[in-house]
N, CA, C and O of each residue as an XYZ file, in Angstrom:
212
protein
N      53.372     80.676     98.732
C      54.732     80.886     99.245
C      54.956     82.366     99.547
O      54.772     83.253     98.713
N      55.334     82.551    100.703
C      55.300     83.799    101.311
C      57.171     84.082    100.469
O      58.074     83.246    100.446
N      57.203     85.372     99.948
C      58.551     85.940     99.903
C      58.586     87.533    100.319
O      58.644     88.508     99.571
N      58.539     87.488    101.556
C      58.578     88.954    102.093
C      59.807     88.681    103.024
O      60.202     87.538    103.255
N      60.300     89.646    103.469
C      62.301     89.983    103.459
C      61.995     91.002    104.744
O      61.395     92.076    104.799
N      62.714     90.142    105.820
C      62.351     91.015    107.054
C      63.021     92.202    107.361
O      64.151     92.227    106.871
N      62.745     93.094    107.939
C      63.705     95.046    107.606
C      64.911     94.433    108.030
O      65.806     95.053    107.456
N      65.499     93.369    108.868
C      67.061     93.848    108.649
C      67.684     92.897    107.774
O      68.907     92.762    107.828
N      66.858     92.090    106.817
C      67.102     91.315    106.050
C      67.710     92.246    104.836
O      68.744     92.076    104.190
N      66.547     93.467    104.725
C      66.465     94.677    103.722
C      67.450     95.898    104.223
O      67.436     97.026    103.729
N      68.108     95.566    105.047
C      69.086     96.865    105.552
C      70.229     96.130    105.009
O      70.980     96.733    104.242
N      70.530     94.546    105.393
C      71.642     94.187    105.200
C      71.998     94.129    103.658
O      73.169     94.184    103.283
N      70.835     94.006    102.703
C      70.627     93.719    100.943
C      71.345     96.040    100.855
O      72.110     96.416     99.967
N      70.958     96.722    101.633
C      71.247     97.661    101.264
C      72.521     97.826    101.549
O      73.281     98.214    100.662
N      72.975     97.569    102.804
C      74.230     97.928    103.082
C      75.598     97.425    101.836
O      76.589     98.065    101.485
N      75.036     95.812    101.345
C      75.592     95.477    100.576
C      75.877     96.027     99.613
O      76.917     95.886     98.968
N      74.792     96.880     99.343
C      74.413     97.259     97.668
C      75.356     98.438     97.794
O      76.031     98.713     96.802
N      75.517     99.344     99.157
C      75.877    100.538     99.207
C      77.899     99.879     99.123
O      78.633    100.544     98.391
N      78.401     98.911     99.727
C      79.542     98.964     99.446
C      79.798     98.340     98.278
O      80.847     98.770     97.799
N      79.444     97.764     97.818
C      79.315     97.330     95.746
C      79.924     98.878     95.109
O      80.962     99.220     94.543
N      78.464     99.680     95.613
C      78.838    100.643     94.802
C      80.422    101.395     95.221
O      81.083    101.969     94.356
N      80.827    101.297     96.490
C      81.846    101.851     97.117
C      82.840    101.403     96.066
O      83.328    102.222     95.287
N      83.207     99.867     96.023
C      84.110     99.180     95.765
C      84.305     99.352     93.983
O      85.342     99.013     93.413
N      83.093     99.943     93.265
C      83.123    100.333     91.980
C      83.904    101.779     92.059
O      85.004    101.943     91.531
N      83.226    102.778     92.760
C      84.182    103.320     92.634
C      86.023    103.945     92.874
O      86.881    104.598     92.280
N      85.820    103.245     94.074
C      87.302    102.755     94.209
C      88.192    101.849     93.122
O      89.394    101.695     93.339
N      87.567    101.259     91.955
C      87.499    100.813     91.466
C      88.500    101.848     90.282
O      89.708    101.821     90.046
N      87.385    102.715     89.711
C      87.081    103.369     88.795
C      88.153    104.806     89.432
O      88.831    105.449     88.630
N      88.152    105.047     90.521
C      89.598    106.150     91.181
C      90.770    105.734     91.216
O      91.760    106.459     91.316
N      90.769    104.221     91.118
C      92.278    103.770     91.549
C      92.729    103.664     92.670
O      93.900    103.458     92.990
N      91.206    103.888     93.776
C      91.846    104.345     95.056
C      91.565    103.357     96.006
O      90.426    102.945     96.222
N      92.971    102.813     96.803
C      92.376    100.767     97.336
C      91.936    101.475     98.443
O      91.508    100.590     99.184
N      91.721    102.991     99.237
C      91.406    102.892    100.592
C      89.638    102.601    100.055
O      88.843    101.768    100.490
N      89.437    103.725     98.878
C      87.665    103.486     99.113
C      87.490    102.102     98.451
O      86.301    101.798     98.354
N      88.210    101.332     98.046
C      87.819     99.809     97.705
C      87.663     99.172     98.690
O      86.578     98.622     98.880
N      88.662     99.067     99.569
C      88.930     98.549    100.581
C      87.854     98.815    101.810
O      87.479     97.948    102.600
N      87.455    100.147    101.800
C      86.192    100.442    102.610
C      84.797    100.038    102.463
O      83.878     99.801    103.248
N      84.982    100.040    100.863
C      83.716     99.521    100.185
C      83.740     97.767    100.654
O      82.699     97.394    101.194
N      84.641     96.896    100.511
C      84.580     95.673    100.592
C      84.111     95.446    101.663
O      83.272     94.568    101.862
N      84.664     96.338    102.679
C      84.310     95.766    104.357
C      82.928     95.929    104.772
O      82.237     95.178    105.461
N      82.587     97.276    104.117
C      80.786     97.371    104.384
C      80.219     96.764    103.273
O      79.477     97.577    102.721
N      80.239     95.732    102.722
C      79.645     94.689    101.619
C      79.674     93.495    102.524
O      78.706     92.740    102.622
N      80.912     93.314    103.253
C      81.003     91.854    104.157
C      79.941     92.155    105.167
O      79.111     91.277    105.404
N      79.863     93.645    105.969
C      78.900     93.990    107.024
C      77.725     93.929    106.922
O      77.039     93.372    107.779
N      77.171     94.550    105.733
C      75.638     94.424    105.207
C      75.584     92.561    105.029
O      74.545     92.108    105.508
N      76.305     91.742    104.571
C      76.079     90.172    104.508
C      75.859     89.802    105.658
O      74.841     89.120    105.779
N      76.664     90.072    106.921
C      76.702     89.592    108.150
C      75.513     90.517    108.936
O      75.401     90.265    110.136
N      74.587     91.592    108.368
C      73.319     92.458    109.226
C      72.199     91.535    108.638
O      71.129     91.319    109.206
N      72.597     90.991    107.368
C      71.328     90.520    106.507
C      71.320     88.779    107.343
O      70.265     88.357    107.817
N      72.351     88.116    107.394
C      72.216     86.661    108.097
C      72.277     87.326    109.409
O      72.947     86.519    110.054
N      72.128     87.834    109.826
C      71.895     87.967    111.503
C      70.323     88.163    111.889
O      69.866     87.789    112.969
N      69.463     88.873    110.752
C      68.471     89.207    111.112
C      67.773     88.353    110.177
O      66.732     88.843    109.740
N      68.111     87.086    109.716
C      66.690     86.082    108.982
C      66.130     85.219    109.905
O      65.190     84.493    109.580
């Protein structure tokens, strides 16, 4: 069983990962714009990662 993850499969797993972390710290500031920024590039990296499987 092949499990290798095609590069924009692995851009979109990053992009995700990168607004996670956004949305923690917006989180952790109190501040809903960087939550709110963070959420949207978490939905974007989901929608780069199913676009490119």
């Amino acid at each position: 069983m092949e499990n290798e993850k095609s590069p924009g499969e692995v851009i979109g797993m990053l992009i995700s990962f990168a607004g996670l972390i956004m949305m923690l710290i917006g989180a952790i500031k109190h501040n809903i714009t960087i939550g709110g920024t963070g959420t949207a590039v978490a939905l974007l990296g989901r929608v780069v990662g199913s676009i490119f499987k």
